[in-house]
C-alpha positions in Angstrom: 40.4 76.9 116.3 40.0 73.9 118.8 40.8 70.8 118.4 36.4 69.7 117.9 36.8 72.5 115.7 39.1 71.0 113.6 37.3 67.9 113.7 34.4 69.2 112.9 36.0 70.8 110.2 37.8 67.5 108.9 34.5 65.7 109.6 33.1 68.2 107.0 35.6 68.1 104.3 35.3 64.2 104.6 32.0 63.9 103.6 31.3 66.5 101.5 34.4 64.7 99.8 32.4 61.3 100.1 29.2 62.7 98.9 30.8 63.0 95.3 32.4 59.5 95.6 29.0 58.6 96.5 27.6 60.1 93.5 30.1 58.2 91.3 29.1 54.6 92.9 25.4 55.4 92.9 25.8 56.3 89.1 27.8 52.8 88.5 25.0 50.9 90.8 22.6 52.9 88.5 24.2 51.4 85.2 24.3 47.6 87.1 20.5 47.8 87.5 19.3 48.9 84.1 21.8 46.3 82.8 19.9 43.6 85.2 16.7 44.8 84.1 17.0 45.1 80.4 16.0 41.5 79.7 12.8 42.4 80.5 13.0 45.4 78.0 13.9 43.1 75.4 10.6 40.8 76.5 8.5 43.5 75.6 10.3 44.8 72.3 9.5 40.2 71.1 5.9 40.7 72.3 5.8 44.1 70.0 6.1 42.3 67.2 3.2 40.3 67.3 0.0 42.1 66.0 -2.5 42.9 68.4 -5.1 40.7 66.8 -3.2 37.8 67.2 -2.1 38.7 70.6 -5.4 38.7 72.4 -6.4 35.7 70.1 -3.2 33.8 71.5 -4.0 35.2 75.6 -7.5 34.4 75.3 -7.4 30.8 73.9 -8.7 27.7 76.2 -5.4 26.2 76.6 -3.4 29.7 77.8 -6.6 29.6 80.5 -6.0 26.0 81.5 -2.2 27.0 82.0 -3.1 30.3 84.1 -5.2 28.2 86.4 -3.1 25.1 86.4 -0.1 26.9 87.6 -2.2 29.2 90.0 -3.4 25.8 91.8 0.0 24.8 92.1 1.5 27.8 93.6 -1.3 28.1 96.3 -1.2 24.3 96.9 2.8 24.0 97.0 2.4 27.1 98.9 -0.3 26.3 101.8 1.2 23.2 102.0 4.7 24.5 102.9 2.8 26.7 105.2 1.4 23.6 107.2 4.4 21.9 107.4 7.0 24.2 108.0 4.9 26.5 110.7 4.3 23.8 112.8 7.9 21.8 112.4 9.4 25.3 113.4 7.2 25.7 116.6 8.2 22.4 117.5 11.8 22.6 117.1 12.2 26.0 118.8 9.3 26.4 121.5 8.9 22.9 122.7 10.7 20.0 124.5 11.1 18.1 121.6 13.9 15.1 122.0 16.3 15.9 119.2 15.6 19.2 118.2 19.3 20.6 116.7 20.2 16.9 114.5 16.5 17.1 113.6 16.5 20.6 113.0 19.2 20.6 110.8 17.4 16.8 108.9 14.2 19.3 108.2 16.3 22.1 106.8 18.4 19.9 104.6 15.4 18.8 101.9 16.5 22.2 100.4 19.7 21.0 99.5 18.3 18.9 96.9 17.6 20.2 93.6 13.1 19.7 93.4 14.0 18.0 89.5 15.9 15.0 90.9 13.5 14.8 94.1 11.1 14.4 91.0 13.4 11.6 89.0 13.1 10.1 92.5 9.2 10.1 93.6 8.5 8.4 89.8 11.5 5.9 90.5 9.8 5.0 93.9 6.2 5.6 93.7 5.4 5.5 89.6 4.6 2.2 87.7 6.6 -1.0 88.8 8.7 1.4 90.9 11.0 0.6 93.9 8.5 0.7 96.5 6.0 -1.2 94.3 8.5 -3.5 93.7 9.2 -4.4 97.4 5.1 -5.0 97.9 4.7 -7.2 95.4 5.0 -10.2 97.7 2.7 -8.5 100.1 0.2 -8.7 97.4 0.0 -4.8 96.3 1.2 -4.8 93.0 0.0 -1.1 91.9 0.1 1.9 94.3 -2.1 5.0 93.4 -1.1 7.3 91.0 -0.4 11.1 91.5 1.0 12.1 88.3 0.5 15.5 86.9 -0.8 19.0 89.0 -1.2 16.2 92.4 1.9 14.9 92.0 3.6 18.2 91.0 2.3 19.8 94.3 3.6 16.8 96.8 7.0 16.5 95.4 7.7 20.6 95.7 6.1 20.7 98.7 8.8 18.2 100.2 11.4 20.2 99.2 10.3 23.7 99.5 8.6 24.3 102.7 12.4 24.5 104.3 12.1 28.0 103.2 9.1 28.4 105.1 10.3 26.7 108.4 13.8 28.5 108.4 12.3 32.3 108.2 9.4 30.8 110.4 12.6 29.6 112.9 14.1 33.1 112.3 11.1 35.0 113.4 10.4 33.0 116.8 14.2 32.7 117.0 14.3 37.2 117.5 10.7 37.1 118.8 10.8 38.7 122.7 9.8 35.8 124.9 8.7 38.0 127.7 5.7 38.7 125.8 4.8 35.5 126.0 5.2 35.0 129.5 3.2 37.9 130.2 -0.1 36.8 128.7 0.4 33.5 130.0 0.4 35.2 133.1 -2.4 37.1 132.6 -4.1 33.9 132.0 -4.0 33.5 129.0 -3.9 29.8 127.9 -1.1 28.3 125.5 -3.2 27.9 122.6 -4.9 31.5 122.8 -1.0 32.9 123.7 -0.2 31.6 120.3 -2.9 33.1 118.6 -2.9 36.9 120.2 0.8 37.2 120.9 3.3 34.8 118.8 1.6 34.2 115.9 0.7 38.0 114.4 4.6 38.5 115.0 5.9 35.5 113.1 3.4 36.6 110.2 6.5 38.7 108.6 8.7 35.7 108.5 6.2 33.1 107.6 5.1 35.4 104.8 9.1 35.6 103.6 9.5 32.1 103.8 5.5 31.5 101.8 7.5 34.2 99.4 10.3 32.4 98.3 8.0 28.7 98.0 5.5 30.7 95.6 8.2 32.5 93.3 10.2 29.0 93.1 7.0 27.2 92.2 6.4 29.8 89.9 9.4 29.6 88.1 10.4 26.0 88.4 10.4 23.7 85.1 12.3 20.4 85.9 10.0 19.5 88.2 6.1 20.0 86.4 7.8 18.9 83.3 9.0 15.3 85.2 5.4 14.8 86.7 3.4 16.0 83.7 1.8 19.2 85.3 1.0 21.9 82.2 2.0 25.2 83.6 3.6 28.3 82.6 7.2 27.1 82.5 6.9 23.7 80.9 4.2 25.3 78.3 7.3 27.9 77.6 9.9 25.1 76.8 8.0 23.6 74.6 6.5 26.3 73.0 10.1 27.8 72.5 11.1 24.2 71.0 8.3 23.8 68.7 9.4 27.3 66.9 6.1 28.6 68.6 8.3 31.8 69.9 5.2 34.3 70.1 3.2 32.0 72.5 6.7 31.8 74.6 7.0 35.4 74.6 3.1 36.1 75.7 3.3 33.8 78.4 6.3 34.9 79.5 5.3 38.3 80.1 1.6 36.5 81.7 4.3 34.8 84.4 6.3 38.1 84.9 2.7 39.5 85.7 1.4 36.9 87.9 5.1 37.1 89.9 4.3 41.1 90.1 1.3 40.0 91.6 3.0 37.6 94.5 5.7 40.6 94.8 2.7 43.4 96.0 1.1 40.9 97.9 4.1 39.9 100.3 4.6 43.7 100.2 1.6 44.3 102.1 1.5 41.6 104.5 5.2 41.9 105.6 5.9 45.7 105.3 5.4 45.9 109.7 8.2 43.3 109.6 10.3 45.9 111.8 8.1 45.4 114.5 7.8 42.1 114.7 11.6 40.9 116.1 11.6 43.1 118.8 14.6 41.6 120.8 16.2 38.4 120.5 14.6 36.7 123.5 13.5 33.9 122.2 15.7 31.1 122.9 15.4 32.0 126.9 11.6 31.2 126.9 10.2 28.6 128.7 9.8 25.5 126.5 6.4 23.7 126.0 6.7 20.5 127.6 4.7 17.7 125.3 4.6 14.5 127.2 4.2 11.7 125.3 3.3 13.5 122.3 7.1 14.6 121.8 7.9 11.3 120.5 4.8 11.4 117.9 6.3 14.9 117.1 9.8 13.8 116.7 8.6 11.0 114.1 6.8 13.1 112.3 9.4 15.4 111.2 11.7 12.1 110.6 9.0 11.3 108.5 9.2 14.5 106.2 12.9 14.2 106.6 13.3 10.3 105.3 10.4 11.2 102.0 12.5 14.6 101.3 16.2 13.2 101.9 16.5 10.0 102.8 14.5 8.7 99.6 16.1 10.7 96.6 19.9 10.1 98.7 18.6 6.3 98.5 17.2 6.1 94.8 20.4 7.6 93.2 22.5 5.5 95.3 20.4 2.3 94.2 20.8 3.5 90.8 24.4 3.4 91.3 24.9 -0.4 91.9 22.1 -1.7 89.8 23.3 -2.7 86.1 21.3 -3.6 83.0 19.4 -1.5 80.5 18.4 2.0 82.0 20.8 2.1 84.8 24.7 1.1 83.2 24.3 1.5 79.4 22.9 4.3 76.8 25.6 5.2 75.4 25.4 8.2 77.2 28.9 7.7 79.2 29.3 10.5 82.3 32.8 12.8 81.3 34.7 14.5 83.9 34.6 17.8 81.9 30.7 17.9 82.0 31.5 18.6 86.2 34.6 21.2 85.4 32.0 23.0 83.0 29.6 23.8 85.6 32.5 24.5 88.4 34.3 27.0 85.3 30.5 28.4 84.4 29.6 28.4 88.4 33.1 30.9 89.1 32.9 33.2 86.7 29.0 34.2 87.8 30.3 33.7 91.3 33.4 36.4 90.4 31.1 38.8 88.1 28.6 39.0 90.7 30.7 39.8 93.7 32.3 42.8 91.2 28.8 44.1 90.7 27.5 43.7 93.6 30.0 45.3 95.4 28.9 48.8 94.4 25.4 48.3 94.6 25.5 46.6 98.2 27.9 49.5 99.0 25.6 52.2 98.0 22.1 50.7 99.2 23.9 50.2 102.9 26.0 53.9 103.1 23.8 56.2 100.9 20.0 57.1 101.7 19.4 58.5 97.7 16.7 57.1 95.9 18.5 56.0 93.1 21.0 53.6 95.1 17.5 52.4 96.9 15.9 51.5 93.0 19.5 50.3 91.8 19.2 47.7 94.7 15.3 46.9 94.8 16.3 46.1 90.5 18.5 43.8 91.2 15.5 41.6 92.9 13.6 41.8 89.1 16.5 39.1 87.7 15.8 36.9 90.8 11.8 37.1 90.8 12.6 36.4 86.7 11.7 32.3 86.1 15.1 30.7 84.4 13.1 30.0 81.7 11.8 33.2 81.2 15.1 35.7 81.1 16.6 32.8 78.5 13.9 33.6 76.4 14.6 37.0 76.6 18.6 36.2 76.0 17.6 34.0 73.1 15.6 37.1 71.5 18.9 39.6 72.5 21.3 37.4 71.0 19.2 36.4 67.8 18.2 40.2 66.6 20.9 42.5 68.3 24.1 40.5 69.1 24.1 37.7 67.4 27.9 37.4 68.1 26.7 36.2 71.4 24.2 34.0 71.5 24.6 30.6 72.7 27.9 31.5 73.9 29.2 30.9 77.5 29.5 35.4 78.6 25.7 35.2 77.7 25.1 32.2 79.6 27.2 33.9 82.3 25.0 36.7 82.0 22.5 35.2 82.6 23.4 33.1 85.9 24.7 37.1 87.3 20.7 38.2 86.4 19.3 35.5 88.2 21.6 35.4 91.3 22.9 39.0 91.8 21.0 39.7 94.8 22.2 37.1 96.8 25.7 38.4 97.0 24.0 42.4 97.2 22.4 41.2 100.0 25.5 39.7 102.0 27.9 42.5 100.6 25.3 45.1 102.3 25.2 43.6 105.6 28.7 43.8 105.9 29.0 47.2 105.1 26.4 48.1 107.5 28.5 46.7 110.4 32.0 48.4 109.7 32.6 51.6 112.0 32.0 54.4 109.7 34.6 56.1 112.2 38.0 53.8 111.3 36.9 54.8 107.7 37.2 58.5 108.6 40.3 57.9 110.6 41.7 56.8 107.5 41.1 60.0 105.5 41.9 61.9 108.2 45.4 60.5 108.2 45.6 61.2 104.7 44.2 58.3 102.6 42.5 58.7 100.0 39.0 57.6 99.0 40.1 54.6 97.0 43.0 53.5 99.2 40.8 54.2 102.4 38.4 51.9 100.9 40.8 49.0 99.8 43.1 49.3 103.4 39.9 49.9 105.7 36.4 48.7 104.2 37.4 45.9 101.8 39.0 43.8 104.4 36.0 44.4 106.9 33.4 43.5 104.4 35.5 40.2 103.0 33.5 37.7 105.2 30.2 38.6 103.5 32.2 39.0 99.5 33.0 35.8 99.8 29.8 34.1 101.4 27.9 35.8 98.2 29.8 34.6 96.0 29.8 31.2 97.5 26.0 31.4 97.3 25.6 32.0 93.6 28.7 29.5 92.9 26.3 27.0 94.7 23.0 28.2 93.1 24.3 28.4 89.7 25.5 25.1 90.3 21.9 23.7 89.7 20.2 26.1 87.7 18.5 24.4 84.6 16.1 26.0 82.6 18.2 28.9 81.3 21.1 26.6 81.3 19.3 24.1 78.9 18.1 27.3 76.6 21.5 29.5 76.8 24.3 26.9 76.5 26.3 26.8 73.7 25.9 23.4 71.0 28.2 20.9 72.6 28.7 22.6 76.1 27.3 20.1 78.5 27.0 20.8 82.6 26.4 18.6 85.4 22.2 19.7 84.9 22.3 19.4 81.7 23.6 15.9 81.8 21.1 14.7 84.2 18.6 16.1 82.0 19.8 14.5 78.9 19.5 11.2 80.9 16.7 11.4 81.7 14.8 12.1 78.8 16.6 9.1 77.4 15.3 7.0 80.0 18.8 6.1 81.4 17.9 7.3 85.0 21.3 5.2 86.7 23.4 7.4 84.6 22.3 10.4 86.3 22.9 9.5 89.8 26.9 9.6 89.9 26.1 13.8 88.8 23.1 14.2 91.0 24.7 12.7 94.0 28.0 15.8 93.4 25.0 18.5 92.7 23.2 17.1 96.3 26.8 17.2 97.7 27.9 20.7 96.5 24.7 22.5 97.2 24.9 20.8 101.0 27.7 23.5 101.7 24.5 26.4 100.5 22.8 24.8 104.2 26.4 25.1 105.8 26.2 28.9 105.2 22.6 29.8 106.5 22.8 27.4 109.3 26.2 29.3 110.2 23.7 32.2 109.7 21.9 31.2 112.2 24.1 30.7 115.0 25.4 34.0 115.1 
């Protein structure tokens, strides 16, 4: 026997070695998922309860209709919107001789940084009834501004701090787009504007349709934000139906908002499954930029524009709130403790730890293994993340209250619960590494005698470390400012960083919530940190 012979022969010992390995981690990515996904099992076993009469009585009532619509106005608004601003803003900043473009680039992309609830607190501190900005008209002679409270105002403030998504996978997509196609109709004769249209734009439809995605499912499944401006739709008609003991109507429009996020899910299906052709090389940054004229200066002040009404404003409001004194802004009774910030940091970690642990296998299996079950286990994980916070805590609250009563409102549950919502995001990163290590050093390994385990923890683990550890700094960050299943799930007396500002708040104290909304805004600046790094790669 040769030495390819032998190889060969080592080669094939190796993986039909690793194919039952493989078996054994796409069974344990197979138990992760249909862990993830049993809250929505235990949905469906509340909604059984209820008899059917009353069920189609409760779905078919004026007020569920209202909701339905209400909240389908506010995800296409929130979502066309984001569209508008973030296309353009993204052509601009990549394709054109804008003055400015990386500082203002990184201004536009930094909106997301803020949680939408306080950009709420904020808008009704500035723009609501003797507000800041009313305030500082007064001796102009405009002592009332027009109102936008409710679906309006709803729509403007998570517009401002939601179409980031859009104009980062929009920057991503013209970013990998090849340039040279570009050039080539313009050469043809093709003018700038028809260029766009024929060439650019249907291969930026993938990443606009990612980014429109992410703004629809948030809107979806955001509460702090229509419950601030008064907007009645699904999530804020949950928390209080789940309050007012009215648990049937919480469970029924529950499943109504899992339905209507199936919905969004098919649709970006089908509009971004030819996303593979779309980022053909990455050519993009070598093309030939638009030069504006003049109109780059009108350009550059519109994004500041966006930029100062989705940064600088909340940033200013909180810090106002800081130094003013008096009733509402230094007193309440409702003094800030230290341990309300080491609660969310403690709560934050062990999410942050469990979900690296379980994500591990999964993102191993979904990048090395081709089966169909490691493909579902990973596509399952996504069901906990399309799942609105206020949603799977209904869900928990059911789990805890008829099977394990043991653990509801305590802090694994809430932990649980954080690992539902944000599993993906480390899946994703822990799968990206493992696609770029050299299958080859792993077989090296073996071939020296390693075994599977120790092959793994010598060889792949310190590969794929870079991407562990950016996962779990992702759902540290997000759990950070989850609210709505943190308000449900906590247990009596534990108080976090959101649920403080939330308790505020409601109270009317707003300048007691800026000294833990200023830490959330500076925590979740290090998410940007990471996708901007992202980017530069």
């Amino acid at each position: 026997m040769d030495v390819r012979e032998e190889l060969a022969a080592v080669r094939g010992r190796l993986r039909r070695e690793s194919g039952g390995d493989g078996l054994g981690f796409t069974l344990l990515s197979a138990a992760i998922a249909a862990l993830l996904v049993s809250p929505v099992a235990w949905l469906f076993l509340r909604v059984a309860d209820i008899p059917t009469p009353e069920a189609l009585s409760l779905v078919t009532r004026p007020s569920m209709v209202d909701v339905v619509l209400s909240s389908g106005l506010l995800v296409v608004a929130v979502t066309v919107g984001s569209v508008l601003l973030g296309v353009p803003l993204a052509f601009l900043t990549v394709r054109t001789d804008l003055p400015g473009r990386r500082p203002l680039t990184v201004l536009l992309a930094l909106p997301l940084v803020v949680p939408s609830y306080i950009g709420a607190f904020a808008f009704v501190s500035a723009f609501g009834p003797r507000g800041v900005v009313a305030d500082a008209l007064a001796p102009l002679g405009i002592e009332r501004l027009p109102e936008t409270p409710g679906l309006p105002g709803a729509a403007i403030v998570l517009t401002l701090y939601v179409y980031p998504y859009v104009f980062l996978t929009t920057r991503a997509a013209l970013l990998s787009l090849d340039a040279s196609h570009v050039e080539a109709a313009r050469t043809l004769g093709k003018s700038r504007f028809a260029a766009f249209r024929e060439v650019t734009f249907p291969r930026i439809v993938p990443g606009i349709a990612a980014g429109a995605l992410l703004v629809a499912l948030y809107t979806l499944s955001d509460f702090g934000t229509p419950a601030i401006m008064g907007a009645d739709v699904f999530t804020a008609q949950i928390y209080v139906e789940y309050n007012n003991f009215g648990e049937n109507r919480a469970a029924l429009l529950s499943l109504e908002l899992l339905a209507i996020t199936t919905v969004i899910l098919a649709l970006e299906s089908r509009v971004g499954r030819d996303d593979a052709s779309a980022y053909a090389s990455g050519g993009g940054g070598s093309a030939t930029r638009i030069r504006l004229g003049a109109w780059r200066w009108v350009a550059a002040l519109g994004g500041l524009v966006v930029a100062a009404l989705a940064l600088v404003l909340p940033v200013g409001i909180l810090l106002l709130w800081l130094v003013r004194g008096g009733p509402g802004y230094a007193g309440g009774g409702f003094e800030f403790e230290l341990a309300y910030a080491l609660n969310s940091v403690g709560v934050s970690t062990a999410a942050a730890l469990v979900s690296v642990l379980l994500a591990l296998p999964v993102g191993y299996v979904a990048a090395r293994r081709s089966s169909i079950t490691g493909r579902l286990a990973e596509r399952a994980t996504y069901v906990g993340y399309a799942m609105p916070g206020v949603v799977l805590g209904l869900a928990l609250v059911f789990f805890g209250v008829k099977f394990a009563p043991t653990l509801y409102q305590t802090l694994p549950l809430l932990v649980f619960a954080y690992v539902v919502r944000f599993l993906p995001q480390a899946v994703g990163t822990t799968s990206s590494s493992v696609l770029q290590v050299d299958q080859q050093l792993v077989e090296a390994a073996r071939a020296l005698g390693e075994s599977p385990g120790r092959a793994f923890r010598r060889v792949t683990l310190p590969l794929i470390w870079p991407g562990i550890l950016a996962g779990a700094a992702l759902v540290f960050l997000t759990t950070m400012k989850e609210l709505p299943a943190t308000l449900i799930l906590r247990p009596t007396g534990f108080e976090t960083l959101v649920s403080y500002i939330w308790l505020v708040q409601g109270a009317g104290y707003y300048g007691r919530a800026a000294i833990p909304a200023l830490t959330l805004i500076a925590v979740s600046a290090l998410s940007m940190a990471v996708i901007l790094a992202q980017e530069r790669r």
